[in-house]
Backbone as a ProteinNet text record, in pm:
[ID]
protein_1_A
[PRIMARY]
XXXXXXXXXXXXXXXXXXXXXXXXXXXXXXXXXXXXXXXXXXXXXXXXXXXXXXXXXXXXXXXXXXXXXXXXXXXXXXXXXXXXXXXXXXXXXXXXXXXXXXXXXXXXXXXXXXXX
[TERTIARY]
4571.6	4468.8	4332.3	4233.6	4105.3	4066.7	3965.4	3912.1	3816.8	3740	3600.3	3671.2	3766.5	3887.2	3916.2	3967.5	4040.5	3941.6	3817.8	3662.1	3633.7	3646.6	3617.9	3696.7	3803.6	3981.9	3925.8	3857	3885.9	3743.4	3653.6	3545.6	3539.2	3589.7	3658.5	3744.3	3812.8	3925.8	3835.6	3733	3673.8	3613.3	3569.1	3443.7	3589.1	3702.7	3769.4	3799.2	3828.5	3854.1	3744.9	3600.7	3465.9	3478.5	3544.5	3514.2	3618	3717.8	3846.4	3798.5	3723.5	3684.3	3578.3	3467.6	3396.6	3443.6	3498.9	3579.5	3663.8	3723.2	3885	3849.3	3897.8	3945.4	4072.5	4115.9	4251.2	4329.3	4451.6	4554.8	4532	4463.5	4486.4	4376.9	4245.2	4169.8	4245.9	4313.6	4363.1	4520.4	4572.7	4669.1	4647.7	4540.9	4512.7	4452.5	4346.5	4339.9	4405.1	4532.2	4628.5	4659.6	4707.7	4747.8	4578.6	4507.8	4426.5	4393.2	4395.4	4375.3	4490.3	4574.4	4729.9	4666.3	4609.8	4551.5	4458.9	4376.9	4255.1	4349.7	4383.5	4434.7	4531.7	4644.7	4700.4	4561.4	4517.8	4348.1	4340.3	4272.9	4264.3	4331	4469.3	4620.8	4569.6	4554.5	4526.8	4416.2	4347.1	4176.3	4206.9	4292.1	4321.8	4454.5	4521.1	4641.5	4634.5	4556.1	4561.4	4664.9	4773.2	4850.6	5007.8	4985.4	5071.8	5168.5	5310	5375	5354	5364.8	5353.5	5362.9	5547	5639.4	5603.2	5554.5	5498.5	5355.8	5281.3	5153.1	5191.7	5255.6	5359.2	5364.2	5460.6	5536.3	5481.4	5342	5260.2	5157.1	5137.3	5004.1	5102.8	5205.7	5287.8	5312.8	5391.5	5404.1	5285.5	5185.7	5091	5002.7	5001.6	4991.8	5102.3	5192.5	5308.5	5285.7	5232.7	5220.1	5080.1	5009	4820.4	4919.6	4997.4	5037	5102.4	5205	5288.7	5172.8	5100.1	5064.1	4902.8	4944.3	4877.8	4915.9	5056.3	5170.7	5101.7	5013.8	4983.3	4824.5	4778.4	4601.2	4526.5	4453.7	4390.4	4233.2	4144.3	4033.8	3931.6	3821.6	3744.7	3653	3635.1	3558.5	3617.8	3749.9	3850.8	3898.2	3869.4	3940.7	3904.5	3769.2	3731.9	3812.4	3857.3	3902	4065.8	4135.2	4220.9	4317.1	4211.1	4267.6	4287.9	4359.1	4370.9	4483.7	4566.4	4681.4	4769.4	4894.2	5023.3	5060.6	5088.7	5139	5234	5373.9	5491.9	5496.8	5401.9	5381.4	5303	5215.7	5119.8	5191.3	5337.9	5409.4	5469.1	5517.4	5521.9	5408.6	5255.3	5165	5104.1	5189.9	5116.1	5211.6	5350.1	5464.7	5419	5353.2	5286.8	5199.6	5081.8	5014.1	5016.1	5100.3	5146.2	5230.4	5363.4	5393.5	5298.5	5197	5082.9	5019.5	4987.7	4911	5004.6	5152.3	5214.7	5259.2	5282.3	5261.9	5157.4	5073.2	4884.2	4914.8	4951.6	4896.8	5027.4	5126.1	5231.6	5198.1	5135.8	5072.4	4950.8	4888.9	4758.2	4776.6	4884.5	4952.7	4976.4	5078.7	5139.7	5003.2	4929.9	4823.8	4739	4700.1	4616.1	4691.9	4840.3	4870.7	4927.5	4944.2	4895.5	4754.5
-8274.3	-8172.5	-8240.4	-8188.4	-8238.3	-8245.2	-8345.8	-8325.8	-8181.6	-8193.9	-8123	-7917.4	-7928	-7801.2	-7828.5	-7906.1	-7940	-7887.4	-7990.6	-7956.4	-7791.4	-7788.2	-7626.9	-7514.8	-7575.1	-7502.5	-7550.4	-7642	-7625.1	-7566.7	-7606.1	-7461.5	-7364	-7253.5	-7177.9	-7142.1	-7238.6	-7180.9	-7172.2	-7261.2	-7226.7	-7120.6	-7078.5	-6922.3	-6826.3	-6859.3	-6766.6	-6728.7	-6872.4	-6837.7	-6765.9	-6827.6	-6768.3	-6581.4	-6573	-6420.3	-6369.9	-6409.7	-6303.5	-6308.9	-6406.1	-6374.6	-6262.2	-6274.6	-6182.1	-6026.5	-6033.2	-5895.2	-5806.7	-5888.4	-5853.9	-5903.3	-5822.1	-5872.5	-5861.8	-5930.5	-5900.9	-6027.7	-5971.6	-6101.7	-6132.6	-6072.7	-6070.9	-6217.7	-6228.9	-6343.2	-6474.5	-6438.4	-6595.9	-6653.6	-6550.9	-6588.2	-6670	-6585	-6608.6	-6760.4	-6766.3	-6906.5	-7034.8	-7006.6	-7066.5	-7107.9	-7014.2	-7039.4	-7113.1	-7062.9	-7148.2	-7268.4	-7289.3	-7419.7	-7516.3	-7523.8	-7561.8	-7595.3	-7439.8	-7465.9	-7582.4	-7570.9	-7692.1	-7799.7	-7811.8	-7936.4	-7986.6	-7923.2	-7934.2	-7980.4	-7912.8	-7971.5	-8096	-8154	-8283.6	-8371.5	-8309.6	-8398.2	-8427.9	-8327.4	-8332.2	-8427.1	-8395.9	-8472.8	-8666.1	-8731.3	-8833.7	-8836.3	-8765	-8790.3	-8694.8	-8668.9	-8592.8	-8556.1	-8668.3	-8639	-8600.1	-8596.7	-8555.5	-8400.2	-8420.1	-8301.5	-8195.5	-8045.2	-7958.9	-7965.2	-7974.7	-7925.4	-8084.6	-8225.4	-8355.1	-8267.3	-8213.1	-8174.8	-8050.9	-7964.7	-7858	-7910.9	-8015.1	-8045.8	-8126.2	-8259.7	-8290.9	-8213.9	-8121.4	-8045.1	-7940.7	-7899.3	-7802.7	-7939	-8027.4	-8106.8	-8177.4	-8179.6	-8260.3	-8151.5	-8001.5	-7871.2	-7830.5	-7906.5	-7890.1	-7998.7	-8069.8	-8225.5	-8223.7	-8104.8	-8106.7	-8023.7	-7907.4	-7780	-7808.9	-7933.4	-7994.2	-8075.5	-8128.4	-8246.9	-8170.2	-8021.6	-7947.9	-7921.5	-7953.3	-7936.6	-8073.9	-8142.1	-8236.3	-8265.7	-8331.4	-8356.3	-8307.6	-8227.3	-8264.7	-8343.5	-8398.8	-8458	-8346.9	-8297.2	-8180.8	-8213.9	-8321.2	-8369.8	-8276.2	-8323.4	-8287.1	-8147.5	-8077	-7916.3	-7829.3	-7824.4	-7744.9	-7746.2	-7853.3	-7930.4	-7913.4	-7938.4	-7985.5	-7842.3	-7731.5	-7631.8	-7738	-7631.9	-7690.4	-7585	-7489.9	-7396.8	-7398.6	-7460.5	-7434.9	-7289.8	-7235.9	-7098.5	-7106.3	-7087.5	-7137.2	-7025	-6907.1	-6825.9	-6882.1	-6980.6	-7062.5	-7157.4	-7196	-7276.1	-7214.7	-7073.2	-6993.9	-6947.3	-6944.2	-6938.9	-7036.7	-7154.4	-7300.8	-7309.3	-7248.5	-7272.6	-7192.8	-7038.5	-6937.4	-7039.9	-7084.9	-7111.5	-7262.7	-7367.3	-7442.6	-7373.3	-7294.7	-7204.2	-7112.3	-7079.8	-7035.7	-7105.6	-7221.5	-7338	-7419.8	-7419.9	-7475.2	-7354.3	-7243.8	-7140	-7171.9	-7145.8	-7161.4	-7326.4	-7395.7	-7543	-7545.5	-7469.6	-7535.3	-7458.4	-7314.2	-7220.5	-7306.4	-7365.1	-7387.9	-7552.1	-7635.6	-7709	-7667.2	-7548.2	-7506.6	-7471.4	-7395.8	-7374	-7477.2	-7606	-7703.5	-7780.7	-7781.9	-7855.8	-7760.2	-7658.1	-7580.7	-7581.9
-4394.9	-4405.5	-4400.5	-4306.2	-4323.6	-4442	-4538.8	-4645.9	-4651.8	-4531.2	-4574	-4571.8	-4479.5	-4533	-4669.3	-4749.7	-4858	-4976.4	-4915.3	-5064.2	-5083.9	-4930.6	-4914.4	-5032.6	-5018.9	-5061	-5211.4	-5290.2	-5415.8	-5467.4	-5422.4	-5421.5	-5463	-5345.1	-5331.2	-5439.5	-5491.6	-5607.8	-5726	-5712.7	-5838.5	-5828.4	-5757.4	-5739.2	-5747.3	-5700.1	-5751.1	-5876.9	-5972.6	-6074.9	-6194.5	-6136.6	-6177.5	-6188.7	-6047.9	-6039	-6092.1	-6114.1	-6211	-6339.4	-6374.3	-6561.6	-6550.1	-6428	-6436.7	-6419.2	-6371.8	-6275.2	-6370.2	-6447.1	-6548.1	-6707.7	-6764	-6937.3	-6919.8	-7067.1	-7084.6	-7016	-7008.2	-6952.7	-6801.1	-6728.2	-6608.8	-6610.4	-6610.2	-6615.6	-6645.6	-6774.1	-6841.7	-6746.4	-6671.7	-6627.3	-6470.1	-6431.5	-6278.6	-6303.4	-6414.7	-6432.3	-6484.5	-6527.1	-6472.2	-6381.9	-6269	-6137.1	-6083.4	-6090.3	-6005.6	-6071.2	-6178	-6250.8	-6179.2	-6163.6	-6040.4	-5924	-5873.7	-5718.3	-5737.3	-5798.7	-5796.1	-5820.2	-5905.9	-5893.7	-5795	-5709.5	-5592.7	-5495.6	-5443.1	-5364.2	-5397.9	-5566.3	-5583.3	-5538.2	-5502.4	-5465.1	-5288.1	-5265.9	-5093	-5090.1	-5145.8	-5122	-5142.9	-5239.3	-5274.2	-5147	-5102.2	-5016.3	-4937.1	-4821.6	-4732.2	-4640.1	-4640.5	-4554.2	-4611.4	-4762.3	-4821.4	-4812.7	-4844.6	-4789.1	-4895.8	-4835	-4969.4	-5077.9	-5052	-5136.6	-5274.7	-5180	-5300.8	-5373	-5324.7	-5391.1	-5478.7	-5442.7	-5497	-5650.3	-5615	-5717.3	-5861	-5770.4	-5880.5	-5988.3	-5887	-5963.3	-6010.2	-6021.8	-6149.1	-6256.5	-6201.3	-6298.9	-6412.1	-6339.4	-6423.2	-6533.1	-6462.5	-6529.8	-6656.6	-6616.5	-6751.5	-6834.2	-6787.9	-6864.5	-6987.1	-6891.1	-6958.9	-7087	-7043.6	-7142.2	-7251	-7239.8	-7325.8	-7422.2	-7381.2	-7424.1	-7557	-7518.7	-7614.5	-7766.5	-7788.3	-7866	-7982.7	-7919.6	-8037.6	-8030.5	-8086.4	-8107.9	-7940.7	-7880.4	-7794.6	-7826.9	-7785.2	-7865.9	-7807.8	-7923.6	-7938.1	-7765.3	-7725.6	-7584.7	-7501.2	-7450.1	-7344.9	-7428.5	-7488.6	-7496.2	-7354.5	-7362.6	-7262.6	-7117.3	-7083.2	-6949.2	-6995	-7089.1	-7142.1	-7223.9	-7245.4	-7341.4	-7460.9	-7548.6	-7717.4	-7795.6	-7710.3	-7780.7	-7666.1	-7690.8	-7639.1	-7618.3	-7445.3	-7451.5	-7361.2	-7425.5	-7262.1	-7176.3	-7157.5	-7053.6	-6953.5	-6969.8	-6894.7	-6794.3	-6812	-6751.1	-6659.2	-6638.3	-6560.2	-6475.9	-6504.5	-6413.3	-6341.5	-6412.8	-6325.9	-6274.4	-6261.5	-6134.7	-5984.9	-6061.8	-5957.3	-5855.7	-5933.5	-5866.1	-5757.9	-5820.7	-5711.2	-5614.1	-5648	-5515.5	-5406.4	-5479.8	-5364.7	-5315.3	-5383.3	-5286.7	-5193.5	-5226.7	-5100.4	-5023.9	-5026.3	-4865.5	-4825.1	-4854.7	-4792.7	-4751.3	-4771.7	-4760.3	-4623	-4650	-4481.6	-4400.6	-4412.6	-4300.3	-4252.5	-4326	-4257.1	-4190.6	-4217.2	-4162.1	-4049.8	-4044.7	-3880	-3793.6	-3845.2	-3770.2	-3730.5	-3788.1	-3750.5	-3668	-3642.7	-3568.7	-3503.9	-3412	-3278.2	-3230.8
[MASK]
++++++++++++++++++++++++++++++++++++++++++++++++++++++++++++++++++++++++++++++++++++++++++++++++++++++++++++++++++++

């Protein structure tokens, strides 16, 4: 994937996630930012390994999203909350699975398409 597509793609996820807090109360905001908290970080994956396969970027940025979520279960430091959260919710592990599965459809469609 080109980078300057890629920077674009996590951008983008952030103005997305900007606009669902603005847009929505309730569960719908905190969940979507989940999933896009995933997406951004899948991007980071592309941006450091551009030529990396989905289903590998897929798989790190859920995993490392389960890893931030778990790793809530004990001290986070008051610095890193904001970035980091600070309350364990195992519904969140289900929206950071969502959202790496949407960033790898989007990421092999736009694969097939850049290479036609």
């Amino acid at each position: 994937m080109p980078r300057l597509l890629t920077a674009l793609a996590a951008v983008l996820t952030v103005a997305a996630g900007l606009g669902v807090r603005l847009l929505w109360d309730g569960p719908v905001p905190k969940y979507a930012g989940d999933a896009l908290y995933t997406v951004l970080i899948y991007t980071f994956v592309l941006l450091v390994a551009p030529r990396v396969r989905p289903w590998v970027a897929a798989s790190v940025s859920a995993g490392l999203s389960w890893a931030i979520e778990f790793a809530q279960l004990g001290e986070i430091p008051p610095l890193l909350r904001p970035l980091l959260g600070s309350t364990f919710n195992p519904p969140d592990l289900l929206w950071y699975a969502v959202g790496a599965g949407l960033a790898w459809v989007v990421h092999t469609v736009a694969r097939a398409r850049l290479a036609r």
